[in-house]
TORMI-452707 format. One line per field, with one value per residue (C-alpha): chain; residue number from 1; x, y, z; residue in one letter. Coordinates in steps of 0.1 Angstrom, whole numbers, plus 5000, padded with zeros to 4 digits. Example, Ala and Ser with C-alpha at 12.3 -4.5 7.8 and 13.67 -1.06 7.14 Angstrom:
! TORMI-452707
nupa = c(A_A);
seba = c(1_2);
px = c(5123_5137);
py = c(4955_4989);
pz = c(5078_5071);
kedo = c(A_S);
! end
This chain:
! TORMI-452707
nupa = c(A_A_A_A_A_A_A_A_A_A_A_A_A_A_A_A_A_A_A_A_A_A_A_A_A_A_A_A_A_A_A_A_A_A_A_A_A_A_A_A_A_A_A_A_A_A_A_A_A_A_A_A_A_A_A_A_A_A_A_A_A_A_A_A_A_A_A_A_A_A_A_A_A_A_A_A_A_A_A_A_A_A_A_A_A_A_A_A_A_A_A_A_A_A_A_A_A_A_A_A_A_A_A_A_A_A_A_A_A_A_A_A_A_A_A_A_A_A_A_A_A_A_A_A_A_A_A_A_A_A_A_A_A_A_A_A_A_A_A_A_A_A_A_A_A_A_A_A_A_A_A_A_A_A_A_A_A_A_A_A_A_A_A_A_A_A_A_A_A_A_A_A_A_A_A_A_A_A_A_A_A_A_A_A_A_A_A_A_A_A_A_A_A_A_A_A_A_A_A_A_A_A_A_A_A_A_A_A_A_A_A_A_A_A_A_A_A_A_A_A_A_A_A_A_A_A_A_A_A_A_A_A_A_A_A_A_A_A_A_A_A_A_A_A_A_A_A_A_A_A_A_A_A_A_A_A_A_A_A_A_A_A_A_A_A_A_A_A_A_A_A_A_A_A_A_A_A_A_A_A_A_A_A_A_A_A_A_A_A_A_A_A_A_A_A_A_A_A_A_A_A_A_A_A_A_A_A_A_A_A_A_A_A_A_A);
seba = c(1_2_3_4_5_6_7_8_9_10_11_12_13_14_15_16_17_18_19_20_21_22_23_24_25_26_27_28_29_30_31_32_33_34_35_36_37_38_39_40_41_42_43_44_45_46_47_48_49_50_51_52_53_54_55_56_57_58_59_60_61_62_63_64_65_66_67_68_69_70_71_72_73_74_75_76_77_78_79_80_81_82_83_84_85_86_87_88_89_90_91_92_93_94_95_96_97_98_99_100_101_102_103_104_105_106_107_108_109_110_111_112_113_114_115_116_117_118_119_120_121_122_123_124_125_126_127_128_129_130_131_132_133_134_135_136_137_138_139_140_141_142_143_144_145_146_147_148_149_150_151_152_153_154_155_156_157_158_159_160_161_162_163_164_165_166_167_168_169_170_171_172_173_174_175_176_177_178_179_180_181_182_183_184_185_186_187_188_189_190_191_192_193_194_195_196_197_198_199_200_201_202_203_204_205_206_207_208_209_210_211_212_213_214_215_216_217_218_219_220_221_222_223_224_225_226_227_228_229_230_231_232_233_234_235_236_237_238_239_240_241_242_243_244_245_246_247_248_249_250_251_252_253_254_255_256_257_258_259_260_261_262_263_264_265_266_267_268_269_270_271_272_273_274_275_276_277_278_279_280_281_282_283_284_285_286_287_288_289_290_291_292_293_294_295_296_297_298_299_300_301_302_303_304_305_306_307_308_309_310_311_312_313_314_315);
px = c(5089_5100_5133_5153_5189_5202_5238_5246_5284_5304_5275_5245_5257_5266_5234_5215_5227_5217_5182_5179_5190_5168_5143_5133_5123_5155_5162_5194_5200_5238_5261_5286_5304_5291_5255_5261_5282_5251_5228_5250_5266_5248_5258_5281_5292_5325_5326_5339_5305_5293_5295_5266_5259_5226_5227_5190_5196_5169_5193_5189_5204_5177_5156_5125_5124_5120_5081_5065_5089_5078_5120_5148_5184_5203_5242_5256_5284_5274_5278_5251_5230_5207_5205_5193_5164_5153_5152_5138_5106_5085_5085_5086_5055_5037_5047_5082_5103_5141_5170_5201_5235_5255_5282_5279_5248_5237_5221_5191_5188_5192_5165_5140_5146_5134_5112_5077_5076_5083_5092_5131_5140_5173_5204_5237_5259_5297_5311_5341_5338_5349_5339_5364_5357_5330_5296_5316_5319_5346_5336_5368_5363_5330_5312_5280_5253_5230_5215_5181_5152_5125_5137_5108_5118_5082_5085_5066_5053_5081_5108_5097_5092_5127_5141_5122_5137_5176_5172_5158_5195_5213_5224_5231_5203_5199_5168_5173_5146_5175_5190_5202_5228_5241_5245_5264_5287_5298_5300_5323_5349_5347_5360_5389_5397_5392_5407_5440_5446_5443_5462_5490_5491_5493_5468_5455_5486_5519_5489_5478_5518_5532_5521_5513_5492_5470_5467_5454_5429_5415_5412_5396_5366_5363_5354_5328_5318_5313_5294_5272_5258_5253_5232_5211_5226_5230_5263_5286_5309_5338_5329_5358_5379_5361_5366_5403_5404_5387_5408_5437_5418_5422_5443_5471_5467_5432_5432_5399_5379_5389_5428_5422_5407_5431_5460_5438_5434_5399_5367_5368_5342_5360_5335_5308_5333_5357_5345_5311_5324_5342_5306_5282_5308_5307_5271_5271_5298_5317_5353_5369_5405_5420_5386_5397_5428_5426_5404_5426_5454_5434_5412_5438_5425_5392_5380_5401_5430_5454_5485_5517_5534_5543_5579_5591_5628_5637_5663);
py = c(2001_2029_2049_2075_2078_2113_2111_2082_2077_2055_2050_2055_2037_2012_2004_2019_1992_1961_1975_1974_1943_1928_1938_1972_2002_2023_2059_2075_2113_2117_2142_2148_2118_2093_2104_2103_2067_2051_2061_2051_2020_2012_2008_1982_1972_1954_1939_1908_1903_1895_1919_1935_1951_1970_1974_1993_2017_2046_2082_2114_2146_2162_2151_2171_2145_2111_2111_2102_2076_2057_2068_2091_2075_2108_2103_2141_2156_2172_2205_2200_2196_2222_2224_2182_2191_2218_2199_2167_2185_2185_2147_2141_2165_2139_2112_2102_2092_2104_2081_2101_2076_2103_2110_2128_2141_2169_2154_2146_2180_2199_2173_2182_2214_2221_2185_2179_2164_2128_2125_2114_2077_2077_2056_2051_2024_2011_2004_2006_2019_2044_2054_2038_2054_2068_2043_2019_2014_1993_1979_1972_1940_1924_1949_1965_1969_1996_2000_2027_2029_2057_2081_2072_2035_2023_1996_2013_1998_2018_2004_1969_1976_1990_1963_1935_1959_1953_1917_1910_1928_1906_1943_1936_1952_1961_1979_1995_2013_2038_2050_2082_2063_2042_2074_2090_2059_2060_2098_2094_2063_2085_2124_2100_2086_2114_2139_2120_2105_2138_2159_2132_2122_2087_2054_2038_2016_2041_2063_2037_2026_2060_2069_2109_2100_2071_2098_2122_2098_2087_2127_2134_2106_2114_2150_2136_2114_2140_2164_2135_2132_2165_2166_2139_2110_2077_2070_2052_2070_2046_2044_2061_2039_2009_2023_2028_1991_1986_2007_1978_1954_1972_1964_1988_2005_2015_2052_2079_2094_2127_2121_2108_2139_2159_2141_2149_2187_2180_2202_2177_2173_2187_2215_2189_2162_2180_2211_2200_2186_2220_2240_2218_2220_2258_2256_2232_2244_2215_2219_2202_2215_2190_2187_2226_2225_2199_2223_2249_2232_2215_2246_2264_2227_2224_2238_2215_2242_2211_2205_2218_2245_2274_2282_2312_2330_2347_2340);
pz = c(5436_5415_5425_5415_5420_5423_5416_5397_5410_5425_5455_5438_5408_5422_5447_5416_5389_5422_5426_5388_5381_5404_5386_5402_5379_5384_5369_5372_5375_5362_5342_5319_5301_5327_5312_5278_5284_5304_5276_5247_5264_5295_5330_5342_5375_5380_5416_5436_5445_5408_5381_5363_5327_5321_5288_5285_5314_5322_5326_5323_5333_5352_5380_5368_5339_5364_5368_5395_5423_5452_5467_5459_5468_5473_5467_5460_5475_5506_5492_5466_5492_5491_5454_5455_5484_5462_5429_5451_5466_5444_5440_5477_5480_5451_5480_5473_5502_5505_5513_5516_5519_5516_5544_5577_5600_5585_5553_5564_5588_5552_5536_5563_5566_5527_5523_5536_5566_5570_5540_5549_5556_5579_5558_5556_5537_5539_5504_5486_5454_5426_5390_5373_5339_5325_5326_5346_5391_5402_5432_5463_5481_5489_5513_5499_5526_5532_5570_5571_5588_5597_5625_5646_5645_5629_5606_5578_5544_5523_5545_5541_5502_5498_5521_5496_5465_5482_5488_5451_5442_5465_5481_5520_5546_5579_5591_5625_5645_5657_5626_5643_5662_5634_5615_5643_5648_5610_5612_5646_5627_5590_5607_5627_5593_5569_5593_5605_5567_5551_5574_5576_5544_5554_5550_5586_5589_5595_5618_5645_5649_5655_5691_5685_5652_5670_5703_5676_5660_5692_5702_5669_5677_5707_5700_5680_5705_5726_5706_5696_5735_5736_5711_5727_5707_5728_5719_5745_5765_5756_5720_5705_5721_5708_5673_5683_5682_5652_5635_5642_5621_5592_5560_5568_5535_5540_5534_5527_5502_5519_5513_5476_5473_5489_5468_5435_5442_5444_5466_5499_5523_5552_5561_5569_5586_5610_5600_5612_5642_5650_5644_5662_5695_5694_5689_5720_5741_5738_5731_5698_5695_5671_5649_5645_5642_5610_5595_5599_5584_5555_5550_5522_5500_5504_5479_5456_5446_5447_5470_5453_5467_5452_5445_5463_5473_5504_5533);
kedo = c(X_X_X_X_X_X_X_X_X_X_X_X_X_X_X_X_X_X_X_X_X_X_X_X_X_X_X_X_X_X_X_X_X_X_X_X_X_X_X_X_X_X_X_X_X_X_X_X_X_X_X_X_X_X_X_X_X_X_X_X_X_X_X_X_X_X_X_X_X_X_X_X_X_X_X_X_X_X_X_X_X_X_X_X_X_X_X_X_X_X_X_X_X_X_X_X_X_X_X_X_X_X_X_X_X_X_X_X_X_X_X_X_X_X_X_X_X_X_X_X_X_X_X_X_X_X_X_X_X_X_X_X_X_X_X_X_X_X_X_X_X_X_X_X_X_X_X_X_X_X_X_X_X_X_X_X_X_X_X_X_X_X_X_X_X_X_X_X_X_X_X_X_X_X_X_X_X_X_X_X_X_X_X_X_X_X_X_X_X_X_X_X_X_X_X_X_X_X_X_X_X_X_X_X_X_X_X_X_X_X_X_X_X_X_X_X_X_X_X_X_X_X_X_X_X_X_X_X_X_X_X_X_X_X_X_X_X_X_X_X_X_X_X_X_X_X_X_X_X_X_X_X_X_X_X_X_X_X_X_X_X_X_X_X_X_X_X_X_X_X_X_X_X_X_X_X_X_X_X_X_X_X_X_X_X_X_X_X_X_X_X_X_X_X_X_X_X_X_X_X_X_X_X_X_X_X_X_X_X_X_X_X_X_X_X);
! end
């Protein structure tokens, strides 16, 4: 199997430099010094789970310079969405498939608005990772997996040729025939965390002991929750709560990509996460007052104009 990997960072790195060394023919689409490191160095992987150094790694800077791919691993920021579709179609109208593991739900509505039709595999993955310098992912912990499957829950040749592809890179698979769902129950657990992390400015542990903070990551799901069934997606009624629990099984300094960010002055996701939970209620008449009302308080930093505060004088 032949893939591309649009976005060569901590996520598609990582899954990227697995799939390769298990002997798939891997090309990574990257920039800056990360590029020029991977094609003067290589690619290495430092992880708990066994570390790996491609030392003659196929990169280059632009996708137009792949050739022809059986899959495309999407892992951009969600707002380079649009600009990935477009660069990805004309691949994907040669026959390439599109895996997006990128966060959120509206992905894959963006991919299939601007791709031909059919051509995006449903996919999301949990992993702990980071560039930790230029040609080089450090991986958190031991959990890598990556759960897909097509949206009409057929068991289709490119599935079970990706799934063979994983396996021969010891990555961790699920295939599920409702890939919707599992989507939306990542997307429901990642706007509690993102949201309540960055707007407290505190990891999981200090949030679930403090009885307001907890309240307000249990409202925050369950906004989602709700938007999710009205959109149609089987979701359980209690499912928020269920999360809520999970939640206490964390390592109490767990924090979110979306509160690094924050604490970086970096662009964050938030449009897409509670942002995108605020939208889709309006759009759907369901109500989603604290999903708002972290937007409203994070939305002077989302565009990654960093967190100091101006000095000022008055009375």
């Amino acid at each position: 199997m032949r893939i591309a990997i649009l976005g060569a960072g901590a996520v598609g790195g990582y899954f990227g430099a697995r799939l390769a060394a298990g002997g798939t023919d891997v090309t990574f689409v990257a920039r800056g010094a990360h590029l020029a490191t991977i094609q003067r160095d290589g690619l290495r992987v430092i992880s708990q789970r066994g570390d790996v150094h491609l030392r003659d790694v196929k990169a280059v800077g632009d996708i137009g310079k792949v050739g022809a791919v059986d899959l495309v691993i999407v892992g951009v920021k969600l707002w380079d969405m649009e600009l990935a579709a477009a660069t990805i179609k004309p691949l994907a109208e040669r026959g390439a498939a599109v895996l997006s593991l990128q966060n959120g739900v509206h992905k894959d509505e963006v991919l299939r608005e601007i791709l031909p039709p059919g051509a995006v595999i449903g996919g999301l993955c949990y992993i702990a990772a980071v560039i930790a310098e230029p040609g080089t992912i450090r991986h958190d912990g031991t959990m890598q997996r990556i759960i897909f499957g097509e949206y009409d829950g057929t068991r289709t040749a490119r599935i079970e040729a990706f799934n063979q592809a994983c396996i021969a890179g010891g990555i961790d698979t699920d295939i599920s025939n409702e890939i919707e769902r599992l989507i939306w129950e990542k997307y429901v657990f990642l706007v509690g965390l993102s949201a309540t992390k960055a707007a407290i400015r505190q990891t999981i542990g200090p949030i679930r002991e403090n009885p307001a903070a907890r309240a307000l990551l249990f409202d925050i799901m369950n906004e989602t929750v709700a938007v999710g069934r009205a959109k149609g997606v089987p979701l359980a009624p209690d499912f928020a709560a269920d999360r809520l629990a999970f939640c206490d099984t964390l390592p109490a300094s767990m924090t979110s990509s979306m509160h690094h960010d924050l604490d970086r002055g970096k662009r964050m996701e938030l449009p897409w996460l509670s942002g995108g939970v605020a939208a889709l209620g309006e759009e759907l008449g369901i109500p989603t007052p604290m999903n708002r009302a972290v937007t409203s308080i994070l939305s002077m930093y989302a565009s990654g104009q960093g967190t100091g505060a101006a000095s000022a004088s008055g009375c």
